[in-house]
Structures are given as C-alpha cells and as structure tokens.
mmCIF entry with sequence, helices, sheets and N, C-alpha, C, O atoms, coordinates in Angstrom:
data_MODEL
# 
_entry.id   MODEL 
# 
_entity.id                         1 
_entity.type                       polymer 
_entity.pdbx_number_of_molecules   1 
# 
_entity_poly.entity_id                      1 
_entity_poly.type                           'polypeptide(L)' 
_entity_poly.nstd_linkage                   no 
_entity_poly.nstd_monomer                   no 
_entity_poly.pdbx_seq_one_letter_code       
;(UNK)(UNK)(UNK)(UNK)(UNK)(UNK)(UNK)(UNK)(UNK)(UNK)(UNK)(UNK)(UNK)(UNK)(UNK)(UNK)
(UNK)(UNK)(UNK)(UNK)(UNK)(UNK)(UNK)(UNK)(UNK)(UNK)(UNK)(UNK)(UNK)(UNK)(UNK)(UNK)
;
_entity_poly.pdbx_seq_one_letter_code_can   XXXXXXXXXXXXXXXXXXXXXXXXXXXXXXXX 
_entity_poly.pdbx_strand_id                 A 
# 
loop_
_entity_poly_seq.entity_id 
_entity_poly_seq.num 
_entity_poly_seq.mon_id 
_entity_poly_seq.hetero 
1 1  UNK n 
1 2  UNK n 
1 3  UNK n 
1 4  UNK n 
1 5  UNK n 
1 6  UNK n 
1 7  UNK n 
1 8  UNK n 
1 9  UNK n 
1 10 UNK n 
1 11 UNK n 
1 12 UNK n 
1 13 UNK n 
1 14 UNK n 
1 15 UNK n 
1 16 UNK n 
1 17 UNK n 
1 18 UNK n 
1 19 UNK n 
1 20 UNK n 
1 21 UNK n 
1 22 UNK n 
1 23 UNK n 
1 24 UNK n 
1 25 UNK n 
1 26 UNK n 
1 27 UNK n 
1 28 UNK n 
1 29 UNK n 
1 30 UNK n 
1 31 UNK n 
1 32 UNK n 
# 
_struct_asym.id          A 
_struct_asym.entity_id   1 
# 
_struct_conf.conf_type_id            HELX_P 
_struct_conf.id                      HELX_P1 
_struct_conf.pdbx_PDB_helix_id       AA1 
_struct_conf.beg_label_comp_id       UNK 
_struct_conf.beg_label_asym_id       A 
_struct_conf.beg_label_seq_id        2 
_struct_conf.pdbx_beg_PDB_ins_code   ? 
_struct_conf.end_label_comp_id       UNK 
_struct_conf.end_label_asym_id       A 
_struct_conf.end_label_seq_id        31 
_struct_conf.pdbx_end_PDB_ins_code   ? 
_struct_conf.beg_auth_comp_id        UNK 
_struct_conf.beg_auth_asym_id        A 
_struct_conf.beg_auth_seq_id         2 
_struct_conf.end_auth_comp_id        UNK 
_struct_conf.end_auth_asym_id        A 
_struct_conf.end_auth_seq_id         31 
_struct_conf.pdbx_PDB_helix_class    1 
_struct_conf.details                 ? 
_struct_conf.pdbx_PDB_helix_length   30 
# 
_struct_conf_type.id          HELX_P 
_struct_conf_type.criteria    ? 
_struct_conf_type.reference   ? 
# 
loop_
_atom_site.group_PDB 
_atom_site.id 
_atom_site.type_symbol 
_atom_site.label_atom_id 
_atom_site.label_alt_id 
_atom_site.label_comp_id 
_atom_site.label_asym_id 
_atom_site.label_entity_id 
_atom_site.label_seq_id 
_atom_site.pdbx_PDB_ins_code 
_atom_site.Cartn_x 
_atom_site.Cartn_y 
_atom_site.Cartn_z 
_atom_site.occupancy 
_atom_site.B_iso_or_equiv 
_atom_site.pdbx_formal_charge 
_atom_site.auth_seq_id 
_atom_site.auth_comp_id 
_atom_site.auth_asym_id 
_atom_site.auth_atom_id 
_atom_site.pdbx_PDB_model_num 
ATOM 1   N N  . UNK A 1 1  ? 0.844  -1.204 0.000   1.00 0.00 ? 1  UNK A N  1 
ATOM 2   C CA . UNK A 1 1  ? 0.000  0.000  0.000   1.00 0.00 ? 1  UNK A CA 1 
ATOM 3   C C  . UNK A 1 1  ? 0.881  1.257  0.000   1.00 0.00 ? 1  UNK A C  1 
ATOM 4   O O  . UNK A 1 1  ? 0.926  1.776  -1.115  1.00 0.00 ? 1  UNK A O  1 
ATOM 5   N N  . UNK A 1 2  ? 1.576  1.871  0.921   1.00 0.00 ? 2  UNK A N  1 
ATOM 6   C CA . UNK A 1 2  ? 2.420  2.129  0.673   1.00 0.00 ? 2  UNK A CA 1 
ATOM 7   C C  . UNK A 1 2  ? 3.260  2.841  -0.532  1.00 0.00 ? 2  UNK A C  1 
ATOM 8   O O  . UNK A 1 2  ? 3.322  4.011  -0.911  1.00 0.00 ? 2  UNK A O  1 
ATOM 9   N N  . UNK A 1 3  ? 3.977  1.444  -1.038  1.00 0.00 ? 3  UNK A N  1 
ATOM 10  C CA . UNK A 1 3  ? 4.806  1.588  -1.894  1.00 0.00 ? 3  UNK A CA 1 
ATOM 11  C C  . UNK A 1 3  ? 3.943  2.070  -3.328  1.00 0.00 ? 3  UNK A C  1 
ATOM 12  O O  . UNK A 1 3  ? 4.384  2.739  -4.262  1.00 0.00 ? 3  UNK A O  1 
ATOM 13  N N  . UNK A 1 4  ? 2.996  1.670  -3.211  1.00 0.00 ? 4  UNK A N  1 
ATOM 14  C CA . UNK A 1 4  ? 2.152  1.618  -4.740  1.00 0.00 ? 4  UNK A CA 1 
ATOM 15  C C  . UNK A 1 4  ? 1.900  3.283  -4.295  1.00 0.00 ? 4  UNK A C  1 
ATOM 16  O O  . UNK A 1 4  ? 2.473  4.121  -4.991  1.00 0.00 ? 4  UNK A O  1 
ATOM 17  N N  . UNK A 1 5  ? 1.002  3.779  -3.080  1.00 0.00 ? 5  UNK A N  1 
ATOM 18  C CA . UNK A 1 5  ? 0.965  5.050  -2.354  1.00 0.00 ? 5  UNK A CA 1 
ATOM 19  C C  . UNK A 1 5  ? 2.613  6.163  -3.360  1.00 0.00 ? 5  UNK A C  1 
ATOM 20  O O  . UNK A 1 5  ? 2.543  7.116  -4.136  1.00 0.00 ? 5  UNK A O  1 
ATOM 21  N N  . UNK A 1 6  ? 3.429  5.657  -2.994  1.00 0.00 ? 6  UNK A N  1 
ATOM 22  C CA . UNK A 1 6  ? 4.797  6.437  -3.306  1.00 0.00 ? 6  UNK A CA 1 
ATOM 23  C C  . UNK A 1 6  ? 4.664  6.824  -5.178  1.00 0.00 ? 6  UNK A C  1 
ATOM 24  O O  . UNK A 1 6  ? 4.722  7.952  -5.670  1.00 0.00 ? 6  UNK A O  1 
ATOM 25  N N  . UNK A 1 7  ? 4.502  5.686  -5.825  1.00 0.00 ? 7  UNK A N  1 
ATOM 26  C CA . UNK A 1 7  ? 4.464  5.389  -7.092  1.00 0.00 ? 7  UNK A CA 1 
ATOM 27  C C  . UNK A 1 7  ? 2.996  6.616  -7.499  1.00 0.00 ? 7  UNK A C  1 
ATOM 28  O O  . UNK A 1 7  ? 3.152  7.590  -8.234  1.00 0.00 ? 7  UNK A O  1 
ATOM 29  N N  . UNK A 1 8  ? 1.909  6.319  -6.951  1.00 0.00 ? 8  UNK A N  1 
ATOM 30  C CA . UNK A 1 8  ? 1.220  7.150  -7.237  1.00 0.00 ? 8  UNK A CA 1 
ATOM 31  C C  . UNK A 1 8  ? 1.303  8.940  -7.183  1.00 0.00 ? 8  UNK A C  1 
ATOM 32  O O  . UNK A 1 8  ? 0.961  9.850  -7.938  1.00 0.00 ? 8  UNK A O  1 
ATOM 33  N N  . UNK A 1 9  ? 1.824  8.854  -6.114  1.00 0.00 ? 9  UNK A N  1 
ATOM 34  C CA . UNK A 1 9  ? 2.243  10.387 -5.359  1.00 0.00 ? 9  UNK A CA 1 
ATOM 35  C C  . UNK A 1 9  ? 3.318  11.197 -5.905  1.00 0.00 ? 9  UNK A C  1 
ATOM 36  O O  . UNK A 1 9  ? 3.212  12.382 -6.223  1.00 0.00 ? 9  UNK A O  1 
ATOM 37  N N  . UNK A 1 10 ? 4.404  10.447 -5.996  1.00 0.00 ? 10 UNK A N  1 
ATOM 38  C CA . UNK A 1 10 ? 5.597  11.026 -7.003  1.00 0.00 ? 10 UNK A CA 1 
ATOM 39  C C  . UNK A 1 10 ? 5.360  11.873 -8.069  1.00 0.00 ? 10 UNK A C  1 
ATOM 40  O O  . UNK A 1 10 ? 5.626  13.072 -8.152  1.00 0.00 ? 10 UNK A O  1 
ATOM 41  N N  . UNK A 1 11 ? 4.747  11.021 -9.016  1.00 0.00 ? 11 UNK A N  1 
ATOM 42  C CA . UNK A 1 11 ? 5.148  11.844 -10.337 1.00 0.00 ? 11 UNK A CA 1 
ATOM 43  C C  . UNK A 1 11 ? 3.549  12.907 -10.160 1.00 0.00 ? 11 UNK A C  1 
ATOM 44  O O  . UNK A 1 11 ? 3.663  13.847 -10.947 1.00 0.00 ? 11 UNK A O  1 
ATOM 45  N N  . UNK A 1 12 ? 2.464  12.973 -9.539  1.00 0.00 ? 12 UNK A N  1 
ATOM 46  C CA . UNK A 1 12 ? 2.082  14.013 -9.238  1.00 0.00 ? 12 UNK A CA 1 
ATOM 47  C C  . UNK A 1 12 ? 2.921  14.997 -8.884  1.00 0.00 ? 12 UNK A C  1 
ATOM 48  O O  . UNK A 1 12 ? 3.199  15.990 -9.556  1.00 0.00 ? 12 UNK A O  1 
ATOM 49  N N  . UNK A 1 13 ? 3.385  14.665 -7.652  1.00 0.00 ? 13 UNK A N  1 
ATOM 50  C CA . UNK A 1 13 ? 4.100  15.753 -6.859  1.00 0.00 ? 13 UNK A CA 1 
ATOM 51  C C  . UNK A 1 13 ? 5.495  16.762 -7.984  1.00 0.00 ? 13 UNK A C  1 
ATOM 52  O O  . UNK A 1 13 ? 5.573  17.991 -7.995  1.00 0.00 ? 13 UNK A O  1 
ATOM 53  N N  . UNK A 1 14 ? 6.504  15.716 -8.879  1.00 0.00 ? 14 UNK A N  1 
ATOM 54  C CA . UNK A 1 14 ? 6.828  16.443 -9.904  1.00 0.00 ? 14 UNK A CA 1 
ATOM 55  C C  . UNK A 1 14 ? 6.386  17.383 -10.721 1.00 0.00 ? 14 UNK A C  1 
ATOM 56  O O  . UNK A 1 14 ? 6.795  18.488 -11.078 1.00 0.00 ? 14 UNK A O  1 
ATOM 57  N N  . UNK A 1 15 ? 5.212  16.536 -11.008 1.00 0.00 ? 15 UNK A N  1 
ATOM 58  C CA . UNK A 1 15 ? 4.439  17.563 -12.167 1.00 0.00 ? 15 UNK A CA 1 
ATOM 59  C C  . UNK A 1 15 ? 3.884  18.828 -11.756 1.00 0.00 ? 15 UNK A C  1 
ATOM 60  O O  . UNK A 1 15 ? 3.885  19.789 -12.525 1.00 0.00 ? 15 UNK A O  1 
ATOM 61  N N  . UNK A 1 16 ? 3.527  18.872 -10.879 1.00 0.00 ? 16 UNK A N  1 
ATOM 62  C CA . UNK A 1 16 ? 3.372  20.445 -9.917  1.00 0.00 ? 16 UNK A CA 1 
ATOM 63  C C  . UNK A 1 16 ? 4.468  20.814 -9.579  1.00 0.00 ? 16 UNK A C  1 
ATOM 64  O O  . UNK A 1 16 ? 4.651  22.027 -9.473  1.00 0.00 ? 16 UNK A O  1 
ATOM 65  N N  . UNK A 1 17 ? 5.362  20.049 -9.350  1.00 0.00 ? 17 UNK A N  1 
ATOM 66  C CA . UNK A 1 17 ? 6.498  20.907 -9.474  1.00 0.00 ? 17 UNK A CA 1 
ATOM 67  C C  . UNK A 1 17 ? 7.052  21.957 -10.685 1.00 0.00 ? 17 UNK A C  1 
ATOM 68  O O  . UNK A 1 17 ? 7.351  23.151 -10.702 1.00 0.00 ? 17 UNK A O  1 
ATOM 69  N N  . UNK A 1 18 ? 7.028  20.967 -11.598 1.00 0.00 ? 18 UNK A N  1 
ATOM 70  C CA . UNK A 1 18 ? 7.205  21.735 -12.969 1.00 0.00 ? 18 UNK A CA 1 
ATOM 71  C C  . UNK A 1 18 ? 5.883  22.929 -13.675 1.00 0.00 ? 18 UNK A C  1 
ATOM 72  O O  . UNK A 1 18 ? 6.043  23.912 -14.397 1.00 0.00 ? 18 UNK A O  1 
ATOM 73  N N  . UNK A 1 19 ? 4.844  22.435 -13.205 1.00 0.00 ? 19 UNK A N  1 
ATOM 74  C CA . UNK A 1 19 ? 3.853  23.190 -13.494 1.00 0.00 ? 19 UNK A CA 1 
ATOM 75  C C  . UNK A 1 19 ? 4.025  24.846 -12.852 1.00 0.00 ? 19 UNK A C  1 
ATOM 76  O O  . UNK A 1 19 ? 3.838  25.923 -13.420 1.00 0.00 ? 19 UNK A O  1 
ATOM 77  N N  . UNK A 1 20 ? 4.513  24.497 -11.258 1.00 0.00 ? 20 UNK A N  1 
ATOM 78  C CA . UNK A 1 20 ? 4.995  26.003 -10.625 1.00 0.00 ? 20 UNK A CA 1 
ATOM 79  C C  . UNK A 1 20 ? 5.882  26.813 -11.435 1.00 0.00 ? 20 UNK A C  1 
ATOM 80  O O  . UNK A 1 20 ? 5.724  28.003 -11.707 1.00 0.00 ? 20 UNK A O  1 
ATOM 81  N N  . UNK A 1 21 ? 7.107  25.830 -11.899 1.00 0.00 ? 21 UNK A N  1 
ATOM 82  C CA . UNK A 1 21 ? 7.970  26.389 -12.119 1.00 0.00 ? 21 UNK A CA 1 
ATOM 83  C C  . UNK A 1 21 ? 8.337  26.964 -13.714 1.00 0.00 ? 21 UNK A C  1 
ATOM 84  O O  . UNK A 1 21 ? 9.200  27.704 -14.187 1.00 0.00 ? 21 UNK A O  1 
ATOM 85  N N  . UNK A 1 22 ? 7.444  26.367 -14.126 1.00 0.00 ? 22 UNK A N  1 
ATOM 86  C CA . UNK A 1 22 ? 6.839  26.745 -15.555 1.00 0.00 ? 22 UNK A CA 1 
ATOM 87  C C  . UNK A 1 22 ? 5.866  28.689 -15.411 1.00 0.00 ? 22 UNK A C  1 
ATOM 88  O O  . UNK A 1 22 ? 6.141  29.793 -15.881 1.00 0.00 ? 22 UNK A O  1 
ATOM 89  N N  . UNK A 1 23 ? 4.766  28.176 -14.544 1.00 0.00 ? 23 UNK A N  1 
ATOM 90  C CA . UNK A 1 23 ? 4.199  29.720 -14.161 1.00 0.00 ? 23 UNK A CA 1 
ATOM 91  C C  . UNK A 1 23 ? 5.364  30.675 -13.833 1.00 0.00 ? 23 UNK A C  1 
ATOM 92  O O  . UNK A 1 23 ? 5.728  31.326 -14.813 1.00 0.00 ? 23 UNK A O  1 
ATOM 93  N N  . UNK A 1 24 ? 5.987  30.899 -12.771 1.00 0.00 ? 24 UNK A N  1 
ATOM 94  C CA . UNK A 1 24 ? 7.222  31.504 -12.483 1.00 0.00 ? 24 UNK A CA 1 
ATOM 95  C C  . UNK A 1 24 ? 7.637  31.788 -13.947 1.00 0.00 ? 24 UNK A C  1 
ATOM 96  O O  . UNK A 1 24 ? 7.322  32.841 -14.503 1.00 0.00 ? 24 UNK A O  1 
ATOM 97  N N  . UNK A 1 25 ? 8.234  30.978 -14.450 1.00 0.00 ? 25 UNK A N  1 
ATOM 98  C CA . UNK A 1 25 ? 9.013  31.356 -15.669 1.00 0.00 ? 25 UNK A CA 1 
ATOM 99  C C  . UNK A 1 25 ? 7.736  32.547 -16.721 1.00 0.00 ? 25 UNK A C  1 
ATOM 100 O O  . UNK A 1 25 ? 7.887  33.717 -17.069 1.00 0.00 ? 25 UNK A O  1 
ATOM 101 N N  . UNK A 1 26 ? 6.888  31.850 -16.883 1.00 0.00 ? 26 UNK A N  1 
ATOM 102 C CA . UNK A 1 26 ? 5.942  32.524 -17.106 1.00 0.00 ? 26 UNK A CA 1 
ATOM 103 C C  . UNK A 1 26 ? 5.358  34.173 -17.180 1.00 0.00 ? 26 UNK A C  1 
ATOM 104 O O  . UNK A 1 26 ? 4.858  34.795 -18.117 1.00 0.00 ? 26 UNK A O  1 
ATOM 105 N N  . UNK A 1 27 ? 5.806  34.762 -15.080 1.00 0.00 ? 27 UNK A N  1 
ATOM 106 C CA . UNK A 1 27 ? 5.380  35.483 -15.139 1.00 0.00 ? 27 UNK A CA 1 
ATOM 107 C C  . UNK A 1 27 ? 6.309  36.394 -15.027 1.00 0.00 ? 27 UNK A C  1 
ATOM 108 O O  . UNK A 1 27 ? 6.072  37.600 -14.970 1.00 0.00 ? 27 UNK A O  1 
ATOM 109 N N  . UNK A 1 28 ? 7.679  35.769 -14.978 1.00 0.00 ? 28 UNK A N  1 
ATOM 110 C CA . UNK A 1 28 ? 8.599  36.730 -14.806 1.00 0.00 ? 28 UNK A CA 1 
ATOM 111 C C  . UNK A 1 28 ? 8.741  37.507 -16.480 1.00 0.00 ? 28 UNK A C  1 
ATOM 112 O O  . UNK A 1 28 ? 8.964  38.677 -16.791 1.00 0.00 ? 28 UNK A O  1 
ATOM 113 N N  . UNK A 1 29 ? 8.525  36.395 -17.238 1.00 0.00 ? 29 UNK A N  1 
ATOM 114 C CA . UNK A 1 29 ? 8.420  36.906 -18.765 1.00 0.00 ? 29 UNK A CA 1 
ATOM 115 C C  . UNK A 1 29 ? 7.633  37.812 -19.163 1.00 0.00 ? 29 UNK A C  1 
ATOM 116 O O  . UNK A 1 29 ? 7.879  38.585 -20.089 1.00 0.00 ? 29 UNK A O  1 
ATOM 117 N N  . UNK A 1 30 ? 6.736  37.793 -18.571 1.00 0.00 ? 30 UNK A N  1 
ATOM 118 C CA . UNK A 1 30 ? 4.972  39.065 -18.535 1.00 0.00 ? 30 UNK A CA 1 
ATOM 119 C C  . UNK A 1 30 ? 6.094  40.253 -17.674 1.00 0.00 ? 30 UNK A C  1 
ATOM 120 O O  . UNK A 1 30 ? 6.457  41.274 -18.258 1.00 0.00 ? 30 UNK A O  1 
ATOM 121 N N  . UNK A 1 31 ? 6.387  40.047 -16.749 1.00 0.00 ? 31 UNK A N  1 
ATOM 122 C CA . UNK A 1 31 ? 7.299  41.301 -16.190 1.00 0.00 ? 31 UNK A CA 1 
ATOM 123 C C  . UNK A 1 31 ? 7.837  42.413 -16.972 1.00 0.00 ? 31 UNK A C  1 
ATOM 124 O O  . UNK A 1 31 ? 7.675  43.627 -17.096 1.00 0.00 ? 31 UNK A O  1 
ATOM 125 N N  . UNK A 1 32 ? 8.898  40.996 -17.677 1.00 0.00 ? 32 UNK A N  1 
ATOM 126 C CA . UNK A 1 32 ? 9.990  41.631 -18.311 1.00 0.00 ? 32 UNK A CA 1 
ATOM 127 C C  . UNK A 1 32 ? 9.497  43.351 -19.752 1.00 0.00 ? 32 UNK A C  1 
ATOM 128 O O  . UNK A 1 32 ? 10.402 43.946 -20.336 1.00 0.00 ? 32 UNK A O  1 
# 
C-alpha cells in the first residue's frame, strides 16, 4: 500500500512541481 501510495504520489508531486515552475518562468516573462 504504501509503496504503490509512493508510485502514485511522485510523479504528481513532480508535475506540480514543474507546473509552478513553468508559471514563475511565465510570469517573470509578462514582467519583463
């Protein structure tokens, strides 16, 4: 449970990662 738990959770948790860090990039570009 668990482990399958980890497998599931991960590559969510990446993809919001990149999704943030994509916006950021984003809005610093609207800034500029």
């Amino acid at each position: 449970m668990d482990f399958f738990h980890v497998i599931v959770v991960l590559p969510i948790l990446s993809m919001q990662k990149s999704f943030c860090e994509n916006s950021l990039l984003i809005s610093i570009d609207v800034k500029k």
